[in-house]
C-alpha positions as protocol buffer text, in pm:
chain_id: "A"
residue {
  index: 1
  type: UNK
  ca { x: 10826 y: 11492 z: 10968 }
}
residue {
  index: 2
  type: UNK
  ca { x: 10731 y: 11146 z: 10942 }
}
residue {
  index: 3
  type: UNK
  ca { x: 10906 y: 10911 z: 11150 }
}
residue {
  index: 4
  type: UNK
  ca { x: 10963 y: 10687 z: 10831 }
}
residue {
  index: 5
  type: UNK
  ca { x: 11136 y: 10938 z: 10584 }
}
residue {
  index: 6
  type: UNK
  ca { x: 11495 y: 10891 z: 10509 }
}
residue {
  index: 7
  type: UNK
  ca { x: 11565 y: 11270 z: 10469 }
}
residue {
  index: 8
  type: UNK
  ca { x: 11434 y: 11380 z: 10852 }
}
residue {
  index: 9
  type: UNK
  ca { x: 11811 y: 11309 z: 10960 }
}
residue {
  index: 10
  type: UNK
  ca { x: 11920 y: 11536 z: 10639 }
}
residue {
  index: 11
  type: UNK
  ca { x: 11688 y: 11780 z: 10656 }
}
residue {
  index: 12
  type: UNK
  ca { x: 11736 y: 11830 z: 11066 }
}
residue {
  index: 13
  type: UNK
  ca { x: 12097 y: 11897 z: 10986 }
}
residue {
  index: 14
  type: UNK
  ca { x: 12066 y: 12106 z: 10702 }
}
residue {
  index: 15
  type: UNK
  ca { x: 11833 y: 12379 z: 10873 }
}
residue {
  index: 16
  type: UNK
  ca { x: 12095 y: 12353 z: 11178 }
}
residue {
  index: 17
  type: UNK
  ca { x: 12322 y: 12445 z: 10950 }
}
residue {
  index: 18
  type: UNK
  ca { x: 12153 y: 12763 z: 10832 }
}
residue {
  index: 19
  type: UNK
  ca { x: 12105 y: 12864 z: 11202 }
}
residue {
  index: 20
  type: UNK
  ca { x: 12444 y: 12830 z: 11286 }
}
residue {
  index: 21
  type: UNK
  ca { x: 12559 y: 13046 z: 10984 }
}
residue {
  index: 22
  type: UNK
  ca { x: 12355 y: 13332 z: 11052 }
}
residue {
  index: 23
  type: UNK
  ca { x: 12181 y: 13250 z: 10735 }
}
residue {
  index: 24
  type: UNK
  ca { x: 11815 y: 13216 z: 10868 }
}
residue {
  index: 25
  type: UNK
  ca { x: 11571 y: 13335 z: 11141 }
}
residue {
  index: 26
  type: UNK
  ca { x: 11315 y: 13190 z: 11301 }
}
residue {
  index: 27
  type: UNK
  ca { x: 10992 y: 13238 z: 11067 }
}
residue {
  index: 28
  type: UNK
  ca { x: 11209 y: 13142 z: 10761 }
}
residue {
  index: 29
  type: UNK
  ca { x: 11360 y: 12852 z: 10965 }
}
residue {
  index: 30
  type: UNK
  ca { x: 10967 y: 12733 z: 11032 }
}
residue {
  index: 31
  type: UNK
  ca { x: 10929 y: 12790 z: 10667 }
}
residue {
  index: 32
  type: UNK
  ca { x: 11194 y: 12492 z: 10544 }
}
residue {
  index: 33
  type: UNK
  ca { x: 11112 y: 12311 z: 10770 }
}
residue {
  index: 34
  type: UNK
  ca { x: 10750 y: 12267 z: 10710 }
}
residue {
  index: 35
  type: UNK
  ca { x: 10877 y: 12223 z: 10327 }
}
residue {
  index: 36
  type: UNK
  ca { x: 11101 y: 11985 z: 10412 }
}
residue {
  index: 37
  type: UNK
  ca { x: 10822 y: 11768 z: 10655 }
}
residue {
  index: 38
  type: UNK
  ca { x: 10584 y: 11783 z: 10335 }
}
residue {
  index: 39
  type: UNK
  ca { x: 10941 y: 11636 z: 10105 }
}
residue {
  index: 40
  type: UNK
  ca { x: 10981 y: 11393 z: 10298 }
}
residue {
  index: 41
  type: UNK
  ca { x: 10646 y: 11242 z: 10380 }
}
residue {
  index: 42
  type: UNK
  ca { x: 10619 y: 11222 z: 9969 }
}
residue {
  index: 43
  type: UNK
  ca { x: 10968 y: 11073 z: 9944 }
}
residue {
  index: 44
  type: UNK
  ca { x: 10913 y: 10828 z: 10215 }
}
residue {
  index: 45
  type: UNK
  ca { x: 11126 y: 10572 z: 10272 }
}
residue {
  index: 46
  type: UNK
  ca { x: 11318 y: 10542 z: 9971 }
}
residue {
  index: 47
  type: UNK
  ca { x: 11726 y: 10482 z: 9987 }
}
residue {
  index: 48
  type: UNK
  ca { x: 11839 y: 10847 z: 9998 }
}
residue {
  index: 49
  type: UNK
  ca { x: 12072 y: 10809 z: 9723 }
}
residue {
  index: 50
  type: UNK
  ca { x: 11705 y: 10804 z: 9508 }
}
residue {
  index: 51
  type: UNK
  ca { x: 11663 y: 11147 z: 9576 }
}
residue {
  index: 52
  type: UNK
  ca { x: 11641 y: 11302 z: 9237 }
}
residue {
  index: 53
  type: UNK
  ca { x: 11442 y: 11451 z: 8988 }
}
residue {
  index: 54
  type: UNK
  ca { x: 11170 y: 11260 z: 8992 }
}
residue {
  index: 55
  type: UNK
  ca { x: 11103 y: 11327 z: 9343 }
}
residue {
  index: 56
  type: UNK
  ca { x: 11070 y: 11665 z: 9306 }
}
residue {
  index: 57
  type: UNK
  ca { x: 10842 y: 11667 z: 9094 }
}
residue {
  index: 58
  type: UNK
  ca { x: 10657 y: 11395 z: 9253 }
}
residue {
  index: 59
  type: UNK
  ca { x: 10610 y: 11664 z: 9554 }
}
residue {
  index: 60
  type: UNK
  ca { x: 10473 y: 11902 z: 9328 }
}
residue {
  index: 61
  type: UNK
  ca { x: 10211 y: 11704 z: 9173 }
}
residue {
  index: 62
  type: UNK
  ca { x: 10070 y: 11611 z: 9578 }
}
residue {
  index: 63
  type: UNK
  ca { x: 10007 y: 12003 z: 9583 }
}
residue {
  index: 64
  type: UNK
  ca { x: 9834 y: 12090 z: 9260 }
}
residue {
  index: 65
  type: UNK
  ca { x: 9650 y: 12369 z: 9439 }
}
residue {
  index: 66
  type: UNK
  ca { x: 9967 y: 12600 z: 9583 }
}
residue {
  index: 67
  type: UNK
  ca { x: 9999 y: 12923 z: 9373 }
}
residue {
  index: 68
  type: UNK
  ca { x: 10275 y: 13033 z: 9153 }
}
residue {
  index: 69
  type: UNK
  ca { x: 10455 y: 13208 z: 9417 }
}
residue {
  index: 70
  type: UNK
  ca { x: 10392 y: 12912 z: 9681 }
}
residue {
  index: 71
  type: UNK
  ca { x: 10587 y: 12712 z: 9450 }
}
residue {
  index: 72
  type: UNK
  ca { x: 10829 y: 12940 z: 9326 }
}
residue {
  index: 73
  type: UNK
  ca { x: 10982 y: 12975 z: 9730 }
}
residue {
  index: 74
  type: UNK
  ca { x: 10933 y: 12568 z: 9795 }
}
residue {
  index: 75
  type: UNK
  ca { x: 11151 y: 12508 z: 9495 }
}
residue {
  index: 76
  type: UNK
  ca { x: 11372 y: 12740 z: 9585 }
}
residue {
  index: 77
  type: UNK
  ca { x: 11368 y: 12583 z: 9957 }
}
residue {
  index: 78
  type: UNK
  ca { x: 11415 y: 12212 z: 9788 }
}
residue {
  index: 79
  type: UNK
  ca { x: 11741 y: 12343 z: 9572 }
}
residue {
  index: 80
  type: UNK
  ca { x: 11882 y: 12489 z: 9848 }
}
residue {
  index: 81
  type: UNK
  ca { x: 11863 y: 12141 z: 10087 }
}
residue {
  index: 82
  type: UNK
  ca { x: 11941 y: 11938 z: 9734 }
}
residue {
  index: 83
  type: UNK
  ca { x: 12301 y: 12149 z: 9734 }
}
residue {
  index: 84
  type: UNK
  ca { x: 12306 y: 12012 z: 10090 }
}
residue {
  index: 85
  type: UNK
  ca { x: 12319 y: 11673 z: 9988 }
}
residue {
  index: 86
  type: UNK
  ca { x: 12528 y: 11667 z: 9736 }
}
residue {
  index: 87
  type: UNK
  ca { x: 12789 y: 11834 z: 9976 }
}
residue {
  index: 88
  type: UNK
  ca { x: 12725 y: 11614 z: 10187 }
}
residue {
  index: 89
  type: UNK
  ca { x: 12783 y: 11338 z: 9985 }
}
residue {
  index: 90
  type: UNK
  ca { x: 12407 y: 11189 z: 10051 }
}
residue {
  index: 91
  type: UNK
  ca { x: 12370 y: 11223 z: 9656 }
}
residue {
  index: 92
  type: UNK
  ca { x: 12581 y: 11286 z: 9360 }
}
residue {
  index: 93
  type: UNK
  ca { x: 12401 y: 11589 z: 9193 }
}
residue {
  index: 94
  type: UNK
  ca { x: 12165 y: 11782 z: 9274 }
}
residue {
  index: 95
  type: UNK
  ca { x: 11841 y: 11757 z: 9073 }
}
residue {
  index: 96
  type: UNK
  ca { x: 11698 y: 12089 z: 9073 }
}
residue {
  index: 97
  type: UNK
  ca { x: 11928 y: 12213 z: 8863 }
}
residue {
  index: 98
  type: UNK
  ca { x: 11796 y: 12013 z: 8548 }
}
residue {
  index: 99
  type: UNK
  ca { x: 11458 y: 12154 z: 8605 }
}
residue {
  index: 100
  type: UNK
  ca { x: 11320 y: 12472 z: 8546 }
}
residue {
  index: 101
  type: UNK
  ca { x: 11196 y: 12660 z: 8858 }
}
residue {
  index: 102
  type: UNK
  ca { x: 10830 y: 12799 z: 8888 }
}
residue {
  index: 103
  type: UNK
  ca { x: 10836 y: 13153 z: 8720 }
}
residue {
  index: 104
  type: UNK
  ca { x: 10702 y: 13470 z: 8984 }
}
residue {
  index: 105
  type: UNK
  ca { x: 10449 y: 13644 z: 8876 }
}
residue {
  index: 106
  type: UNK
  ca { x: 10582 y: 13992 z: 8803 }
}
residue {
  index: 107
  type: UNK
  ca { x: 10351 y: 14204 z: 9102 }
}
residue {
  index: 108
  type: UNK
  ca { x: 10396 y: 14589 z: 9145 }
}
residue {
  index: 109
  type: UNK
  ca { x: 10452 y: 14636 z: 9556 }
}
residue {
  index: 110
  type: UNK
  ca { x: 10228 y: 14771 z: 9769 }
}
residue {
  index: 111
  type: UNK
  ca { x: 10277 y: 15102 z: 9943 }
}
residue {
  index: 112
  type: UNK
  ca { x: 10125 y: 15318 z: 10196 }
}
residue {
  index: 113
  type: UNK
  ca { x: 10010 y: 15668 z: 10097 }
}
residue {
  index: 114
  type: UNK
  ca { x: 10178 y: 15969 z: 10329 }
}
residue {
  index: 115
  type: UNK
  ca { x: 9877 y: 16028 z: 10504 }
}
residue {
  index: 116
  type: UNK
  ca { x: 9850 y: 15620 z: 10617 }
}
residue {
  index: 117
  type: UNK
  ca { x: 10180 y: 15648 z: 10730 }
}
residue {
  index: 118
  type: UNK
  ca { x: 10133 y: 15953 z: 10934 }
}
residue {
  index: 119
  type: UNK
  ca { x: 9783 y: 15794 z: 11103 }
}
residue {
  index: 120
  type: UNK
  ca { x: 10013 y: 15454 z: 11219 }
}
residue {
  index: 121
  type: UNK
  ca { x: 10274 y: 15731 z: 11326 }
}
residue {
  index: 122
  type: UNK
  ca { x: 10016 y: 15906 z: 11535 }
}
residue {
  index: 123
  type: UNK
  ca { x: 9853 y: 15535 z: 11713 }
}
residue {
  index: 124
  type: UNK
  ca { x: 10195 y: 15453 z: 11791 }
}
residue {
  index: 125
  type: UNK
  ca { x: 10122 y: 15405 z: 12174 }
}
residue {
  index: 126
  type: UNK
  ca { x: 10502 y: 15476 z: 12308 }
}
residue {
  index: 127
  type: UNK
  ca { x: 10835 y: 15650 z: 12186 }
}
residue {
  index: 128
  type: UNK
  ca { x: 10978 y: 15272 z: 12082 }
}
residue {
  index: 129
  type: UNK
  ca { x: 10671 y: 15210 z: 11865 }
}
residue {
  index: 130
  type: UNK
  ca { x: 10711 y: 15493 z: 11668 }
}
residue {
  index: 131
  type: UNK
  ca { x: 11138 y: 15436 z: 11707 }
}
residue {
  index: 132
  type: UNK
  ca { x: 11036 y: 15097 z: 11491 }
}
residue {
  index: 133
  type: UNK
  ca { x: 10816 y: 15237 z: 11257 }
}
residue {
  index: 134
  type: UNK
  ca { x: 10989 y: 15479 z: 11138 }
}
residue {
  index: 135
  type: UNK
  ca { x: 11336 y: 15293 z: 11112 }
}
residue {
  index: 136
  type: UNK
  ca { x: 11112 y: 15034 z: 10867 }
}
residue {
  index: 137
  type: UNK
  ca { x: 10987 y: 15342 z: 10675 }
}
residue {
  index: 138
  type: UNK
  ca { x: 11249 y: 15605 z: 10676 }
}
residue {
  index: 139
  type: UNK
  ca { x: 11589 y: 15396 z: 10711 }
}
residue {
  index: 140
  type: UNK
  ca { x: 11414 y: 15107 z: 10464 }
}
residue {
  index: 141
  type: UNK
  ca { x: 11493 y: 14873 z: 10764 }
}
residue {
  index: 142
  type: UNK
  ca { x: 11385 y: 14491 z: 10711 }
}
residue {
  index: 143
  type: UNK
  ca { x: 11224 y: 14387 z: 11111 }
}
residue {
  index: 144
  type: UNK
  ca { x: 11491 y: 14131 z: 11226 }
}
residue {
  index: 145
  type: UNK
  ca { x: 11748 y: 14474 z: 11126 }
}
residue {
  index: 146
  type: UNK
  ca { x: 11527 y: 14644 z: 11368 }
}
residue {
  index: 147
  type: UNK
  ca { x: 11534 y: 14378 z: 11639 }
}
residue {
  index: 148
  type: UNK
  ca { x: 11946 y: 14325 z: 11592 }
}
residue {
  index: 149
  type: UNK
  ca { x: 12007 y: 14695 z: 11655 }
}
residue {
  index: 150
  type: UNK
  ca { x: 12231 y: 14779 z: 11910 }
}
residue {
  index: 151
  type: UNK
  ca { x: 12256 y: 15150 z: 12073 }
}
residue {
  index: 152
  type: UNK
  ca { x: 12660 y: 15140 z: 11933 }
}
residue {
  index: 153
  type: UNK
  ca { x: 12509 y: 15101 z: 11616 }
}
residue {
  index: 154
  type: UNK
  ca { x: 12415 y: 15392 z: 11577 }
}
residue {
  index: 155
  type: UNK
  ca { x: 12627 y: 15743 z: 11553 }
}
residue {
  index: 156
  type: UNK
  ca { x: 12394 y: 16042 z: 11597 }
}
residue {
  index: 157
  type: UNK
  ca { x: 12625 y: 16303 z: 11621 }
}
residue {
  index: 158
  type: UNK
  ca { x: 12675 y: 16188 z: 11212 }
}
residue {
  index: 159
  type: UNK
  ca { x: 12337 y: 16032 z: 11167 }
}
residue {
  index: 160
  type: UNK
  ca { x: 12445 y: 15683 z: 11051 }
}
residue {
  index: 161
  type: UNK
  ca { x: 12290 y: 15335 z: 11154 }
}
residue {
  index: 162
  type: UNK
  ca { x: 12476 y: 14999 z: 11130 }
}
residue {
  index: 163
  type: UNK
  ca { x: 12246 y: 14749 z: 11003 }
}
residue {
  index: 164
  type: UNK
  ca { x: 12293 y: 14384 z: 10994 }
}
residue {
  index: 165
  type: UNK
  ca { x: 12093 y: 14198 z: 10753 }
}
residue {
  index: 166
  type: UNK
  ca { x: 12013 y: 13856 z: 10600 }
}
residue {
  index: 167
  type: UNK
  ca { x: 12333 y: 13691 z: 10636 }
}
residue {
  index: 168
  type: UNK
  ca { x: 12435 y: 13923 z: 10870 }
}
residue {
  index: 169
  type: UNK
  ca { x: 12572 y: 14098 z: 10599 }
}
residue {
  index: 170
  type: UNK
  ca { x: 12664 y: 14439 z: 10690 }
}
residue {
  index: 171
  type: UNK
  ca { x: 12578 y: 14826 z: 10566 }
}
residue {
  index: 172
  type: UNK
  ca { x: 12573 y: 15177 z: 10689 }
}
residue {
  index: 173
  type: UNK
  ca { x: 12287 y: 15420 z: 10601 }
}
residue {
  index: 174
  type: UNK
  ca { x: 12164 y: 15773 z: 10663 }
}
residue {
  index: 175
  type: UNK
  ca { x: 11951 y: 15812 z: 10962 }
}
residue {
  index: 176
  type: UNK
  ca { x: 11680 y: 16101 z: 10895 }
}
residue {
  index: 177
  type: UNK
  ca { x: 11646 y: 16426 z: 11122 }
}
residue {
  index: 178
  type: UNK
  ca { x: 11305 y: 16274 z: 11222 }
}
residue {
  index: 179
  type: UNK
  ca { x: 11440 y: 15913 z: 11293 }
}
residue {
  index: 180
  type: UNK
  ca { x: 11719 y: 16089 z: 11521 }
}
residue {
  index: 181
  type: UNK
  ca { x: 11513 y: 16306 z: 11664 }
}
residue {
  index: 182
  type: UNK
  ca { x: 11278 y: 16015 z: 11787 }
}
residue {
  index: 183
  type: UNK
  ca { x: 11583 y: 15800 z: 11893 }
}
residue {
  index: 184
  type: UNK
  ca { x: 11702 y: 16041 z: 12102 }
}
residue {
  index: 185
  type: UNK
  ca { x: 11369 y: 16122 z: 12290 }
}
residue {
  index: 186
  type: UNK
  ca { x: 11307 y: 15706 z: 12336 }
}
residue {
  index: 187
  type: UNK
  ca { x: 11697 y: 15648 z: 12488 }
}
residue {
  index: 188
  type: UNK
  ca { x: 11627 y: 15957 z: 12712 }
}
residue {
  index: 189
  type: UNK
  ca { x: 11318 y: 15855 z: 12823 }
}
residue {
  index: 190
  type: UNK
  ca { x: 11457 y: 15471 z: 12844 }
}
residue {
  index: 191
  type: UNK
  ca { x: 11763 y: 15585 z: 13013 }
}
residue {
  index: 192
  type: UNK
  ca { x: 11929 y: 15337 z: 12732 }
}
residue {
  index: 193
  type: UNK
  ca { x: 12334 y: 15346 z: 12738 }
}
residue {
  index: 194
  type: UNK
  ca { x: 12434 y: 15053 z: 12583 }
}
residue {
  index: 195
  type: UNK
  ca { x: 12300 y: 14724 z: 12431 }
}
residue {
  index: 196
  type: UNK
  ca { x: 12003 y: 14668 z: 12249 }
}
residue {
  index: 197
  type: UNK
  ca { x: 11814 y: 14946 z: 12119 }
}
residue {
  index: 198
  type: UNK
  ca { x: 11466 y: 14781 z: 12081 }
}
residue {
  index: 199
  type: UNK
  ca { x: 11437 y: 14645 z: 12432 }
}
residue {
  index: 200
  type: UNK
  ca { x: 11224 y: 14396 z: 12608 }
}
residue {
  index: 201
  type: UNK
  ca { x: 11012 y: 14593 z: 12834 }
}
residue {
  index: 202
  type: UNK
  ca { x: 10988 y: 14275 z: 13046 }
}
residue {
  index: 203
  type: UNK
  ca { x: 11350 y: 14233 z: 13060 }
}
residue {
  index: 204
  type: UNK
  ca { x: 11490 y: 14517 z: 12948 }
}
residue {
  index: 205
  type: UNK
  ca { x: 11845 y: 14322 z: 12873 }
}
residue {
  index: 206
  type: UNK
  ca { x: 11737 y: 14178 z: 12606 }
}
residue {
  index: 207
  type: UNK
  ca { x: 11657 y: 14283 z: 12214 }
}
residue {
  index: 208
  type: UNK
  ca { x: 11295 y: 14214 z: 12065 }
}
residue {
  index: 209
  type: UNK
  ca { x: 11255 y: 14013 z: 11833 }
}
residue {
  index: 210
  type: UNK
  ca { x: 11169 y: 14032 z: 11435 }
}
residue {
  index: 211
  type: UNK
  ca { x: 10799 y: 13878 z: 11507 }
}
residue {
  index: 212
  type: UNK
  ca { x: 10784 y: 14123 z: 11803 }
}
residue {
  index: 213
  type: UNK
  ca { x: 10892 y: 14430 z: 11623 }
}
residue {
  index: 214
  type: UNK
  ca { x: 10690 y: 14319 z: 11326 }
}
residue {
  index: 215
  type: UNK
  ca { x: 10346 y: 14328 z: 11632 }
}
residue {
  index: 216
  type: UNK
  ca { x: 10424 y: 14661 z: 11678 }
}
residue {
  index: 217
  type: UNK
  ca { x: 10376 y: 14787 z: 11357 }
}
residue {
  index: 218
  type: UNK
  ca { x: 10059 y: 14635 z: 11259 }
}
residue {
  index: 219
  type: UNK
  ca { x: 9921 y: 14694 z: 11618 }
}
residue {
  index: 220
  type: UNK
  ca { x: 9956 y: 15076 z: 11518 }
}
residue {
  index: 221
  type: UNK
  ca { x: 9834 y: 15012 z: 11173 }
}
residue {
  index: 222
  type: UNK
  ca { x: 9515 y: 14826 z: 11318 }
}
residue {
  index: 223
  type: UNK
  ca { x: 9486 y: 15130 z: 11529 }
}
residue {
  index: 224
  type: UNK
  ca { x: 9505 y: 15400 z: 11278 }
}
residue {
  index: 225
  type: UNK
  ca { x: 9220 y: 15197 z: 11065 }
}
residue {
  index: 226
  type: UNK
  ca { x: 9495 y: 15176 z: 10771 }
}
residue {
  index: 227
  type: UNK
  ca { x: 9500 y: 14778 z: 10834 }
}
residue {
  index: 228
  type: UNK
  ca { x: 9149 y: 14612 z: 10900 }
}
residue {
  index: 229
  type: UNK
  ca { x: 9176 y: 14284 z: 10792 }
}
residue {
  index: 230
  type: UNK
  ca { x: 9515 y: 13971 z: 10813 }
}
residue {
  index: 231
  type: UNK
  ca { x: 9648 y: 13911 z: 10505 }
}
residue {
  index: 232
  type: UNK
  ca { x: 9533 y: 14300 z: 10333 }
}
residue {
  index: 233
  type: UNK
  ca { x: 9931 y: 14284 z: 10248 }
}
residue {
  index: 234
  type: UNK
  ca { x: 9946 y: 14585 z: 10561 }
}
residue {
  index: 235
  type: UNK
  ca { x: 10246 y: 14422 z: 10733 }
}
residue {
  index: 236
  type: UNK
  ca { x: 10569 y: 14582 z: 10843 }
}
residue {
  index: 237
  type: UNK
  ca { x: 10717 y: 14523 z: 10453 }
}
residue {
  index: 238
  type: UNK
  ca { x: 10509 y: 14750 z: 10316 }
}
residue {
  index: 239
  type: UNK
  ca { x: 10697 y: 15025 z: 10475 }
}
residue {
  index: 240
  type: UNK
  ca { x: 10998 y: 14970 z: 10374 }
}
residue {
  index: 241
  type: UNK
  ca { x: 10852 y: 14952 z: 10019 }
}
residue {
  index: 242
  type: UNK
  ca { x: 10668 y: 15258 z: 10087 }
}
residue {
  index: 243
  type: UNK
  ca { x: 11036 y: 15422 z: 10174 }
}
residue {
  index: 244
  type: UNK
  ca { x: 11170 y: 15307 z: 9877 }
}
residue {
  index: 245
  type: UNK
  ca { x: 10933 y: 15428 z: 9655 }
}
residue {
  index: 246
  type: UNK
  ca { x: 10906 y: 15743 z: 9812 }
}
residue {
  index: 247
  type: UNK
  ca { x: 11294 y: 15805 z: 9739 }
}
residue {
  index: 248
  type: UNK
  ca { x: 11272 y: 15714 z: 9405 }
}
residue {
  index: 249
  type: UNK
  ca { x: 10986 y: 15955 z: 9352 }
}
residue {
  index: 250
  type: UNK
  ca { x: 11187 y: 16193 z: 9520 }
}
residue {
  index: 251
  type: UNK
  ca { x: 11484 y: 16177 z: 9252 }
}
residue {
  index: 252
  type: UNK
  ca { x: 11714 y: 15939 z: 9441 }
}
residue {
  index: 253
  type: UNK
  ca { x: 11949 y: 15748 z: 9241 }
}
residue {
  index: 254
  type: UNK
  ca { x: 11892 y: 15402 z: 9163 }
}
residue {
  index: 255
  type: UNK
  ca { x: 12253 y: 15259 z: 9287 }
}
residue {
  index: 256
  type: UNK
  ca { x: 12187 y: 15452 z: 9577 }
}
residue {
  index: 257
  type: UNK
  ca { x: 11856 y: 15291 z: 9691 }
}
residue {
  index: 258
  type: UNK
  ca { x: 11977 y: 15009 z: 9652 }
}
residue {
  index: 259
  type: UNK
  ca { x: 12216 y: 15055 z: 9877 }
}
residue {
  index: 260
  type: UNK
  ca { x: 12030 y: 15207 z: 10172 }
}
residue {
  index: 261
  type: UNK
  ca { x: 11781 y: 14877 z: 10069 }
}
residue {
  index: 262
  type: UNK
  ca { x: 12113 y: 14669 z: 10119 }
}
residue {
  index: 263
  type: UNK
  ca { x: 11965 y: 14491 z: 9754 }
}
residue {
  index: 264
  type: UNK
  ca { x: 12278 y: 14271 z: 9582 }
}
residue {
  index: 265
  type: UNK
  ca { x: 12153 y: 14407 z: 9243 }
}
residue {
  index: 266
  type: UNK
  ca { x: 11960 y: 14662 z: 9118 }
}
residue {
  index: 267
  type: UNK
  ca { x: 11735 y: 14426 z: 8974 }
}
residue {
  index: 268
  type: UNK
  ca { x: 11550 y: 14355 z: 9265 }
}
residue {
  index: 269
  type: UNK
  ca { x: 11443 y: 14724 z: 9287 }
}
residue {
  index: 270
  type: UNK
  ca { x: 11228 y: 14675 z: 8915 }
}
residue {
  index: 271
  type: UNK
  ca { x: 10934 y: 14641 z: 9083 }
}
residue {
  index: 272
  type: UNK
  ca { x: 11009 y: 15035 z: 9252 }
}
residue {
  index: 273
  type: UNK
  ca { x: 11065 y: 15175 z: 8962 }
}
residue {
  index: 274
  type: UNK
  ca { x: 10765 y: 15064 z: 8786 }
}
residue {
  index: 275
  type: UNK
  ca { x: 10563 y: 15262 z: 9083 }
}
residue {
  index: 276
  type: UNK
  ca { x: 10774 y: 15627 z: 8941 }
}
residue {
  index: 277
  type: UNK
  ca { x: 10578 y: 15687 z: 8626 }
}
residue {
  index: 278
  type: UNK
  ca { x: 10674 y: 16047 z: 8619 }
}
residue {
  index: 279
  type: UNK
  ca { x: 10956 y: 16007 z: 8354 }
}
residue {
  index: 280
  type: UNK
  ca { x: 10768 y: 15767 z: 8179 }
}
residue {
  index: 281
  type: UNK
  ca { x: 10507 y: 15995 z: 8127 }
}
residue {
  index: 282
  type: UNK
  ca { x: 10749 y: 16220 z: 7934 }
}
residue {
  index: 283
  type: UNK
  ca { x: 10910 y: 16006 z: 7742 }
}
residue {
  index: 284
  type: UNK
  ca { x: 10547 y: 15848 z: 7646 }
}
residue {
  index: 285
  type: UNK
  ca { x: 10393 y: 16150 z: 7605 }
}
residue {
  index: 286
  type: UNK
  ca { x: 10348 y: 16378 z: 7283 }
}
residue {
  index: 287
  type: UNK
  ca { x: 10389 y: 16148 z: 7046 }
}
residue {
  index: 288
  type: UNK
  ca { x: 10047 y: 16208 z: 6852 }
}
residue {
  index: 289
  type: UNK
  ca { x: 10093 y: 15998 z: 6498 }
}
């Protein structure tokens, strides 16, 4: 950030902040701050206690060119810090909420066919590739729940998994016959009996982590031909929307996806269910006027 901005201080402390809670990782740490370094070079040196409306939009109008969705997370970034400083005391209210924030683009996800997912399955080059791929498409697992697994996480004799999530929030889901099976080959073969599950094979103490884990898959995907190009939307997400498409296609109930998905509403799984067409096919069907 530039040395001459009165919101480095601020901003320093408020991304601290979300480390310490458990509330961000790395990449989305990078994220704010690289937000917050664009803020304040276009709030400058201006008293803090100037921080308002205005400013915000000021910092919108330097990027004309970022897309809908670029702008939709930044604001979201900015309100975040802005509920910083106000309880911090740095301002009395915090702007953003007087404005309205940039508006998503409703997008239906992109998912993997079975075959695709089969051909990354089969480049998988070792027992914990394929141990990460298919925890991201079977057990819907996000990749920093893959790198925070621990072997004690997981119960095989009833086929659960602990996962901790953003926020280290908590849930327990079904692990598949084919997950289990795979788990128990790579700990066999790994001779792993306690701590992490997706290990360093450099240091084998210590846990990947989500970038890591996230390498893994789209190594295997580059492999199998299904990814040929950065930025085809082939990353390690698509899997886990790929699982949760496939079990809604395969009559799974909504409240129950979400949960495995570890979603706070069933909102957020909209853009799934627009993928199952099936029942919407019958009830748009037959209808000739």
């Amino acid at each position: 950030m530039t040395m001459a901005s009165t919101l480095i201080g601020p901003a320093a402390d408020f991304i601290a902040e979300r480390i310490k809670r458990g509330e961000t990782d790395p990449l989305t740490s990078r994220n704010y701050a690289t937000t917050l370094r664009q803020l304040a070079e276009s709030f400058g040196k201006r008293p803090l206690r100037r921080f308002g409306r205005r400013a915000v939009e000021r910092f919108f109008e330097a990027y004309p060119d970022w897309a809908v969705g670029t702008r939709a997370r930044k604001f979201s970034e900015i309100n975040q810090f802005a509920d910083f400083l106000e309880r911090r005391g740095h301002i009395d209210r915090n702007p953003c909420r007087d404005m309205k924030a940039p508006r998503r683009p409703r997008t239906v996800p992109r998912t993997l066919p079975r075959d695709e997912v089969s051909a990354i399955l089969a480049h998988t080059p070792d027992m914990r590739a394929t141990v990460v791929v298919l925890l991201m498409v079977q057990e819907v697992c996000r990749r920093v729940e893959v790198s925070r697994l621990e072997l004690g996480d997981i119960d095989l004799e009833h086929q659960t998994i602990r996962l901790v999530g953003k926020a280290h929030h908590e849930r327990v889901v079904h692990l598949t016959d084919q997950t289990a099976r795979a788990i128990r080959a790579y700990i066999r073969a790994e001779r792993i009996t306690a701590g992490p599950l997706i290990r360093s094979k450099i240091d084998p103490t210590r846990g990947l982590t989500p970038r890591a884990c996230a390498n893994i898959m789209t190594s295997a995907a580059y492999s199998a031909g299904v990814k040929v190009r950065g930025g085809d939307s082939v990353a390690p997400h698509v899997l886990r929307k790929t699982g949760l498409t496939d079990m809604l296609r395969g009559g799974a109930k909504q409240r129950d996806v979400q949960k495995a998905a570890g979603h706070a509403n069933l909102a957020s799984l909209e853009p799934y269910v627009a993928l199952v067409l099936d029942g919407v096919e019958q009830a748009m069907g037959g209808r000739d006027y």
